[in-house]
ROMARRO-740957 format. One record per atom (N, C-alpha, C): atom name; x, y, z. Coordinates in Angstrom, 3 decimals. Layout:
N
<site name="CA" x="X" y="Y" z="Z"/>
...
# end
This chain:
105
<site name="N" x="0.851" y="-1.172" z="0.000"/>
<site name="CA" x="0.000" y="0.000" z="0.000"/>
<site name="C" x="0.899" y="1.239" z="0.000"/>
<site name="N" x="0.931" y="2.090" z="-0.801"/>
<site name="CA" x="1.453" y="3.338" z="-1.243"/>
<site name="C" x="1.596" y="4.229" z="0.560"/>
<site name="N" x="2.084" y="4.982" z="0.575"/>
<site name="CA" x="2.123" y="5.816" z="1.564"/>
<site name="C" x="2.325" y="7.271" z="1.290"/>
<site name="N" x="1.115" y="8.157" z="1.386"/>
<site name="CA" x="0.530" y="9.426" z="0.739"/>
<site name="C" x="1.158" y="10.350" z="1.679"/>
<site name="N" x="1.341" y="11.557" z="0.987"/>
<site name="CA" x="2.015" y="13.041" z="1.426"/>
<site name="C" x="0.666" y="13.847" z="2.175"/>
<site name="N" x="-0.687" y="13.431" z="2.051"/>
<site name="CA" x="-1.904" y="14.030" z="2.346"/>
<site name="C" x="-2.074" y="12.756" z="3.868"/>
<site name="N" x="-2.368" y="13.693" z="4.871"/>
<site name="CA" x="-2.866" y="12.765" z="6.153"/>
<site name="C" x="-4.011" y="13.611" z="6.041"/>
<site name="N" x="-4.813" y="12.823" z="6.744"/>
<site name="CA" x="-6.086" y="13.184" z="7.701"/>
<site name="C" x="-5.842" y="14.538" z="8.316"/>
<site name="N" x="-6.993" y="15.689" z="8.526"/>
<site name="CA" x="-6.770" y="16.848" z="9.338"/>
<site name="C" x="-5.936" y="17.955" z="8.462"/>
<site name="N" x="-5.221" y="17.596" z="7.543"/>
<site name="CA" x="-4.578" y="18.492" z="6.572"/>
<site name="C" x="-5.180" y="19.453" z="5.295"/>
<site name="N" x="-4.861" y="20.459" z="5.319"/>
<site name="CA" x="-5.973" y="21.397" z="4.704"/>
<site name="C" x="-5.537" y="21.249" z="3.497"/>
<site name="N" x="-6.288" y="20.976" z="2.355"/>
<site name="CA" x="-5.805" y="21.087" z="0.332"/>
<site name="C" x="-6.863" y="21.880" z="-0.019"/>
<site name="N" x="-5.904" y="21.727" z="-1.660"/>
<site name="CA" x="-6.596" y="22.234" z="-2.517"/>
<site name="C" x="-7.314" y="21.597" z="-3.998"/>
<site name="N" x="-8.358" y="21.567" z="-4.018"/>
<site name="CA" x="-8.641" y="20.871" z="-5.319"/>
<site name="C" x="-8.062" y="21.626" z="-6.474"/>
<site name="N" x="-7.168" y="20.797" z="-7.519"/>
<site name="CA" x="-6.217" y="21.336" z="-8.337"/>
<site name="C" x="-7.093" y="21.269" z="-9.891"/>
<site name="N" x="-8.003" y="19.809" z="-10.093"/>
<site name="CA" x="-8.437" y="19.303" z="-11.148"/>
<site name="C" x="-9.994" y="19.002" z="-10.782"/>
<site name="N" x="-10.642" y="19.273" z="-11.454"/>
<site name="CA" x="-12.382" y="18.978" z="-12.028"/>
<site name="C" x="-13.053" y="20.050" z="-11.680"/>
<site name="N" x="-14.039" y="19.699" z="-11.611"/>
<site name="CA" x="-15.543" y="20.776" z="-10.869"/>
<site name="C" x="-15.315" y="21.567" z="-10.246"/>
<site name="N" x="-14.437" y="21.357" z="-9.077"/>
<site name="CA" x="-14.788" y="22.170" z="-7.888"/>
<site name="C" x="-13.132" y="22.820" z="-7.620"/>
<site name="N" x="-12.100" y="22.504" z="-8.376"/>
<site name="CA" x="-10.642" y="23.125" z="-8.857"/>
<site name="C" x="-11.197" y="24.392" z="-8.260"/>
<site name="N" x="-10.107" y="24.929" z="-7.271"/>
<site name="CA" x="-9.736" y="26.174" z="-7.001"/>
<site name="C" x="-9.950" y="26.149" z="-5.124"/>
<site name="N" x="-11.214" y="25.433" z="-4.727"/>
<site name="CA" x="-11.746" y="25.526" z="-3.615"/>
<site name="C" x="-11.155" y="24.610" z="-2.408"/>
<site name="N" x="-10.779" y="24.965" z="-1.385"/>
<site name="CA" x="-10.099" y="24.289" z="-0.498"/>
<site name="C" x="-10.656" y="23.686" z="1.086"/>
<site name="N" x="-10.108" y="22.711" z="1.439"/>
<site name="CA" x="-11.002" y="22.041" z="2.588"/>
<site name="C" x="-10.349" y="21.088" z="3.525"/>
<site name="N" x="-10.780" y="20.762" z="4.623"/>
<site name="CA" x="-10.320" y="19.692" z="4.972"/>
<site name="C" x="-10.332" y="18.590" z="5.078"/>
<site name="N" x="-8.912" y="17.187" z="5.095"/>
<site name="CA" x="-9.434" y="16.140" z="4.672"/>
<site name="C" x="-10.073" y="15.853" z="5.496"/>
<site name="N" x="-11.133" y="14.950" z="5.234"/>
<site name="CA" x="-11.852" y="13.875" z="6.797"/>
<site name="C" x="-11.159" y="12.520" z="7.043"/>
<site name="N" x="-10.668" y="11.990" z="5.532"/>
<site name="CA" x="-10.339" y="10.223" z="5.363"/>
<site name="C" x="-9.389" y="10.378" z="4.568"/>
<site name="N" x="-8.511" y="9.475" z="4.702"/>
<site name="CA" x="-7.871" y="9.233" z="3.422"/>
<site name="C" x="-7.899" y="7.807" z="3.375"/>
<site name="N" x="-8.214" y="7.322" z="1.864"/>
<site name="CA" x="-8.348" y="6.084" z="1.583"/>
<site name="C" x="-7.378" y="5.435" z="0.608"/>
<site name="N" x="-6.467" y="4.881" z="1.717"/>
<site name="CA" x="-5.107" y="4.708" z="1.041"/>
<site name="C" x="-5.289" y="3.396" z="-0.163"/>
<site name="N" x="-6.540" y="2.035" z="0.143"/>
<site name="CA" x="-6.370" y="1.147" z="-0.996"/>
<site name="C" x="-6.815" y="1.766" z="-1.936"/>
<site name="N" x="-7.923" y="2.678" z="-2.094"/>
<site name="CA" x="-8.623" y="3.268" z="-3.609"/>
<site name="C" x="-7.986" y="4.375" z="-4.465"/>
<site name="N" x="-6.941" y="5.105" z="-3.270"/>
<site name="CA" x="-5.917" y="5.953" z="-3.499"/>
<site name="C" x="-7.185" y="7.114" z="-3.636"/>
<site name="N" x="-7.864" y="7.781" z="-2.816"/>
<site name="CA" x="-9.027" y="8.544" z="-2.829"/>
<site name="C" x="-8.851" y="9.083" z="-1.637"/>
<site name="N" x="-9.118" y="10.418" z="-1.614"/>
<site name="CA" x="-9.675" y="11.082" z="-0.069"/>
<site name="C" x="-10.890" y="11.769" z="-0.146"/>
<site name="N" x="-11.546" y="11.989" z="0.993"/>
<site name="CA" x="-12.736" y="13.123" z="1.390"/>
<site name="C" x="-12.396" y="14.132" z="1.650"/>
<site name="N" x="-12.998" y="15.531" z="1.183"/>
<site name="CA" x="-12.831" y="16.580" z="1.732"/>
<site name="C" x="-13.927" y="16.868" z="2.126"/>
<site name="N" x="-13.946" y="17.714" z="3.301"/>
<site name="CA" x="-14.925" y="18.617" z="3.772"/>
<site name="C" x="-15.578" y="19.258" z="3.134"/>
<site name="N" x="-17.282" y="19.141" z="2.944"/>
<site name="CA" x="-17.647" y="19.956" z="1.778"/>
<site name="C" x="-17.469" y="20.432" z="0.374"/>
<site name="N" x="-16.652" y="18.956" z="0.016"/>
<site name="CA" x="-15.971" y="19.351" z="-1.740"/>
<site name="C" x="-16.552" y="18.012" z="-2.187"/>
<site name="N" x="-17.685" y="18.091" z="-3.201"/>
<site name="CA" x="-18.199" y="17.143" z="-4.057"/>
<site name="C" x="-18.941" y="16.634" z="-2.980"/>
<site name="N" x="-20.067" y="17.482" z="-2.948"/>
<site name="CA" x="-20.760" y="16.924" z="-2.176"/>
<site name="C" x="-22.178" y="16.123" z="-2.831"/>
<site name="N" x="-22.528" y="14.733" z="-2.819"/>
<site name="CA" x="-23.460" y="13.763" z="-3.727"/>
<site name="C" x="-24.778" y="13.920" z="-2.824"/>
<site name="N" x="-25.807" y="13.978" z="-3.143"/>
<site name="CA" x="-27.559" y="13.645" z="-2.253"/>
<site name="C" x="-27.681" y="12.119" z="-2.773"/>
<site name="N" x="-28.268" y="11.670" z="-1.490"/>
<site name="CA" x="-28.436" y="9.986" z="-1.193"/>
<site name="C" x="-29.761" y="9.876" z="-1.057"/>
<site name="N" x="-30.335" y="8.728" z="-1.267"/>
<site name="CA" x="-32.266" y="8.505" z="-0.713"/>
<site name="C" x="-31.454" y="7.191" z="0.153"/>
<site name="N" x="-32.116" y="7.066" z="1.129"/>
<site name="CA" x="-32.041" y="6.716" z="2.420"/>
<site name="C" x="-32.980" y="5.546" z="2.871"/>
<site name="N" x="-33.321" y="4.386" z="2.919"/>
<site name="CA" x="-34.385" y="3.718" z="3.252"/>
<site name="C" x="-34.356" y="3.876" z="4.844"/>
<site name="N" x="-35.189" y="4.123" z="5.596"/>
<site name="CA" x="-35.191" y="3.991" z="6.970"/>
<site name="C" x="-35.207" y="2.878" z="7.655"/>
<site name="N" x="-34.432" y="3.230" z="8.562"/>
<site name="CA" x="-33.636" y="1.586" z="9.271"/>
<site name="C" x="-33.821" y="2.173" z="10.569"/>
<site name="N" x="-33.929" y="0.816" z="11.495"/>
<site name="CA" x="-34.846" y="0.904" z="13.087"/>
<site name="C" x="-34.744" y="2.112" z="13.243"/>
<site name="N" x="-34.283" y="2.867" z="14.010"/>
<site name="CA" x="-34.723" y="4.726" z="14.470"/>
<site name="C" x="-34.477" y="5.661" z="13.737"/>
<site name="N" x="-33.600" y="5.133" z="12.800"/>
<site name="CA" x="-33.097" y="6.605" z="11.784"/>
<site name="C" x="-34.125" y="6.205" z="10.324"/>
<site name="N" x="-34.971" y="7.733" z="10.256"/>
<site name="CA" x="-35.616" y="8.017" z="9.266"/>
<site name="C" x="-35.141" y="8.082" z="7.956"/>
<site name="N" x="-36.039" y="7.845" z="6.720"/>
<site name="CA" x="-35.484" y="7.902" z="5.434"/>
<site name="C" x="-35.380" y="9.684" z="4.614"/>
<site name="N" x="-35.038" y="9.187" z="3.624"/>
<site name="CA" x="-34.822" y="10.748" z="3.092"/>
<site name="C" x="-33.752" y="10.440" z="2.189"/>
<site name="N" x="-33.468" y="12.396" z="1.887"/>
<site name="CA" x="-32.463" y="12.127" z="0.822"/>
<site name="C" x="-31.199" y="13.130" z="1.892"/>
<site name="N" x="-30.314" y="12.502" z="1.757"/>
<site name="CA" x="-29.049" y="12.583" z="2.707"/>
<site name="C" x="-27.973" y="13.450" z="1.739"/>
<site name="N" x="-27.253" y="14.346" z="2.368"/>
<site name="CA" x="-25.767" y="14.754" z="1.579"/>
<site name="C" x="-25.132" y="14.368" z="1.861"/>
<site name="N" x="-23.735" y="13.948" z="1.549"/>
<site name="CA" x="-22.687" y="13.481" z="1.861"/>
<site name="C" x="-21.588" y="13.750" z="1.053"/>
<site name="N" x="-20.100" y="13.565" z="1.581"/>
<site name="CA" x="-18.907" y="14.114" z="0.681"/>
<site name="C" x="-18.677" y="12.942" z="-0.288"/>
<site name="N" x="-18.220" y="12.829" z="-1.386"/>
<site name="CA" x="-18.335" y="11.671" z="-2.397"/>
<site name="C" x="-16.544" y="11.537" z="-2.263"/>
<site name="N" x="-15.596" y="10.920" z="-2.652"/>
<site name="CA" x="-14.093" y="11.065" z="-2.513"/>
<site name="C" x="-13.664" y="11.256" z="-4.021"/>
<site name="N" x="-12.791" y="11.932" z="-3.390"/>
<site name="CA" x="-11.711" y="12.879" z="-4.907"/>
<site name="C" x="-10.616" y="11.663" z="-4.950"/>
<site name="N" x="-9.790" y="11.288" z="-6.738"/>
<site name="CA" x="-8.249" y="10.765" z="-6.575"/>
<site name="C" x="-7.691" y="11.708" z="-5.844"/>
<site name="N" x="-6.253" y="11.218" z="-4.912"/>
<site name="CA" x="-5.392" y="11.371" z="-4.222"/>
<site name="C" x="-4.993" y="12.750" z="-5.151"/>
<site name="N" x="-4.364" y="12.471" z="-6.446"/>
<site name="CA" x="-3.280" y="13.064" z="-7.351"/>
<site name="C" x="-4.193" y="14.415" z="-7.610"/>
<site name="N" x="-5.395" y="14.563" z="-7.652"/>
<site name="CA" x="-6.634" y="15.642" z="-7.684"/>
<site name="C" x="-6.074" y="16.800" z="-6.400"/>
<site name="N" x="-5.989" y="16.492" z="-5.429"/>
<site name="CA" x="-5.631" y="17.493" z="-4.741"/>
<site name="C" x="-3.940" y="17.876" z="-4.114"/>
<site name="N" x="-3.831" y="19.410" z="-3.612"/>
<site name="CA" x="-2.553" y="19.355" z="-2.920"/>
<site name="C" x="-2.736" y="20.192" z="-1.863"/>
<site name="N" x="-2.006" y="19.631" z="-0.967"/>
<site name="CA" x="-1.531" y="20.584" z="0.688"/>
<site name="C" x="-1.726" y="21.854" z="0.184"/>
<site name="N" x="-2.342" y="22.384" z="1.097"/>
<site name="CA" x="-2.590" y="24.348" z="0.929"/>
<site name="C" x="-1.664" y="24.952" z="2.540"/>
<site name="N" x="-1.133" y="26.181" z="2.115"/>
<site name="CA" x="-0.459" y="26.941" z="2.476"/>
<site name="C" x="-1.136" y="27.413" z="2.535"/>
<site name="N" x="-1.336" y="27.859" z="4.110"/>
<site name="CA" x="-2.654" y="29.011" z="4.135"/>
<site name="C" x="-1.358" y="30.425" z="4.267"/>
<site name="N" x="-0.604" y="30.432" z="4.884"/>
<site name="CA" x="0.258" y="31.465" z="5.300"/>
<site name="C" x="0.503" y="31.955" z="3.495"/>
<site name="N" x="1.144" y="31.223" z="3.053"/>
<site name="CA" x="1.486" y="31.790" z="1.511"/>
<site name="C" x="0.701" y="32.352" z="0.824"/>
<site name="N" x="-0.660" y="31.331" z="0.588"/>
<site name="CA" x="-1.698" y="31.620" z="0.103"/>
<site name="C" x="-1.082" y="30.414" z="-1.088"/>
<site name="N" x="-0.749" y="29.594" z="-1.406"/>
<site name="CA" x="-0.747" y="28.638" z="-2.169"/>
<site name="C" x="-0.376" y="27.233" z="-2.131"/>
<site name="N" x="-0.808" y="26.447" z="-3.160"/>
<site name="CA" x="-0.185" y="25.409" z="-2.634"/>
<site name="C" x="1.063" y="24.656" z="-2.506"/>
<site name="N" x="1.509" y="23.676" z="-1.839"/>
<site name="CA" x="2.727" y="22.980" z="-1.660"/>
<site name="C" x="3.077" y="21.481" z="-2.401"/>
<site name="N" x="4.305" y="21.851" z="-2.725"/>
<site name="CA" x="4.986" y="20.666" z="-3.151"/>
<site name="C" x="5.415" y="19.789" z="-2.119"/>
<site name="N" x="5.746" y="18.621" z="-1.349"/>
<site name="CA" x="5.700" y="18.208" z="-0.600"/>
<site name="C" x="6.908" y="16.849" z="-0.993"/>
<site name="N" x="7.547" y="16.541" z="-0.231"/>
<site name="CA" x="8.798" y="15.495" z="-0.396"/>
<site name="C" x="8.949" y="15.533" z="1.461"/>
<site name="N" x="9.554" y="13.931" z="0.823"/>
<site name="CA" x="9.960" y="13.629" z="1.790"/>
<site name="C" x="11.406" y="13.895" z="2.695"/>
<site name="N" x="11.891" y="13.832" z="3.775"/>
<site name="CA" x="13.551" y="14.091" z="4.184"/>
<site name="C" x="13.506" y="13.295" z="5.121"/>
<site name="N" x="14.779" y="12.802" z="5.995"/>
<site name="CA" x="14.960" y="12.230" z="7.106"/>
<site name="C" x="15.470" y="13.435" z="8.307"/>
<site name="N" x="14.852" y="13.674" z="9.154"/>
<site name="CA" x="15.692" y="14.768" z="10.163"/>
<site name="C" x="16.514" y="14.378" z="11.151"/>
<site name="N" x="16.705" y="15.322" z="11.894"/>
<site name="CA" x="18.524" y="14.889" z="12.564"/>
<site name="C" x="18.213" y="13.880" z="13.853"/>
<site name="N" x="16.907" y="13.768" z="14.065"/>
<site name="CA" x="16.767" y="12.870" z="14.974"/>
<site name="C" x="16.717" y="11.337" z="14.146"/>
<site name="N" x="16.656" y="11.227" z="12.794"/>
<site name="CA" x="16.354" y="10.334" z="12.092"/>
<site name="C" x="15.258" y="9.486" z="11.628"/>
<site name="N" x="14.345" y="10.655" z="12.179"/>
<site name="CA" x="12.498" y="10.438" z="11.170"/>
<site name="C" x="12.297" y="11.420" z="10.163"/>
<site name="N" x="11.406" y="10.020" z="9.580"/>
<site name="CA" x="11.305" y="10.764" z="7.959"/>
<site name="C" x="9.855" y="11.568" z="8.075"/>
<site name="N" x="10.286" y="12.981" z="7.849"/>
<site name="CA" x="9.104" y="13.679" z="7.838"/>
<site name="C" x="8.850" y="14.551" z="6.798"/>
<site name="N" x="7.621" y="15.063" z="6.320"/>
<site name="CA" x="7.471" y="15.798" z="5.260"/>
<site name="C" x="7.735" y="17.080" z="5.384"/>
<site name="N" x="8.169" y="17.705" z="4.135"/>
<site name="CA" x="8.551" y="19.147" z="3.652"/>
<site name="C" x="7.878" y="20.020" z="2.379"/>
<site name="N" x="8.380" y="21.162" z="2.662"/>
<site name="CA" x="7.571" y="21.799" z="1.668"/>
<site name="C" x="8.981" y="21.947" z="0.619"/>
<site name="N" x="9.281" y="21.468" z="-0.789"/>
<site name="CA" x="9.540" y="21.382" z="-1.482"/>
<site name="C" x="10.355" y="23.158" z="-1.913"/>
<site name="N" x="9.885" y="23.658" z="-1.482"/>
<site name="CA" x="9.924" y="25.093" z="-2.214"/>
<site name="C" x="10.913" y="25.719" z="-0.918"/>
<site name="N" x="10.461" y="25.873" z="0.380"/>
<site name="CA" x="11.251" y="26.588" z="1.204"/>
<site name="C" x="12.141" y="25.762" z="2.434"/>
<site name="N" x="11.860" y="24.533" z="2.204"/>
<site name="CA" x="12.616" y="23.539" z="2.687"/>
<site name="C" x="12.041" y="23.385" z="4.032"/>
<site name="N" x="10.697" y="23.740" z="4.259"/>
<site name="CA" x="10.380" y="23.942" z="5.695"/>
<site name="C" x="9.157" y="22.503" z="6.108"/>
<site name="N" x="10.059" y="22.028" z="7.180"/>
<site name="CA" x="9.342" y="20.627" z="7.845"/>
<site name="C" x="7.197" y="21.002" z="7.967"/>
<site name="N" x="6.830" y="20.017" z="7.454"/>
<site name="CA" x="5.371" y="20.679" z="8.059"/>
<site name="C" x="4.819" y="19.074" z="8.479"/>
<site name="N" x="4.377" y="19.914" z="9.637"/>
<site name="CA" x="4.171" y="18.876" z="10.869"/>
<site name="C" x="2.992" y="18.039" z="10.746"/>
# end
């Protein structure tokens, strides 16, 4: 299984389709489908059959974007980040921003 530059809790940007330009946070990342959720980006309506206490209807929900679709947002810059990997002096490999060489946590 691949191991992605995007974790959970990390703010992007949609780069490609529909909703390109608008930014959010992830909820999931779904490392076998290579897909994540964002917060409020592509959001699908569901019909719902009602099951013991929860009523039916038509439901929203976030639908998942490819991985390669979005990138880490720089809110300080105002853009987004290139992201690579490094080993630091304690000797964990942690991610960087490509551009100013700066660890992001």
């Amino acid at each position: 299984m691949p191991k992605f530059k995007i974790r959970k809790d990390d703010t992007v940007v949609v780069t490609a389709g529909k909703h390109r330009g608008r930014t959010g946070k992830v909820l999931q990342v779904l490392p076998a489908k290579e897909r994540v959720l964002v917060e409020k980006i592509n959001v699908v309506r569901r019909n719902v059959k009602p099951q013991g206490g929860r009523p039916g209807g038509v439901t929203q929900k976030e639908a998942s974007l490819h991985i390669s679709n979005v990138a880490l947002w720089d809110e300080s810059a105002g853009r987004a980040r290139k992201v690579g990997w490094m080993v630091d002096e304690e000797g964990n490999k942690v991610r960087f921003d490509k551009k100013t060489n700066e660890v992001i946590a």
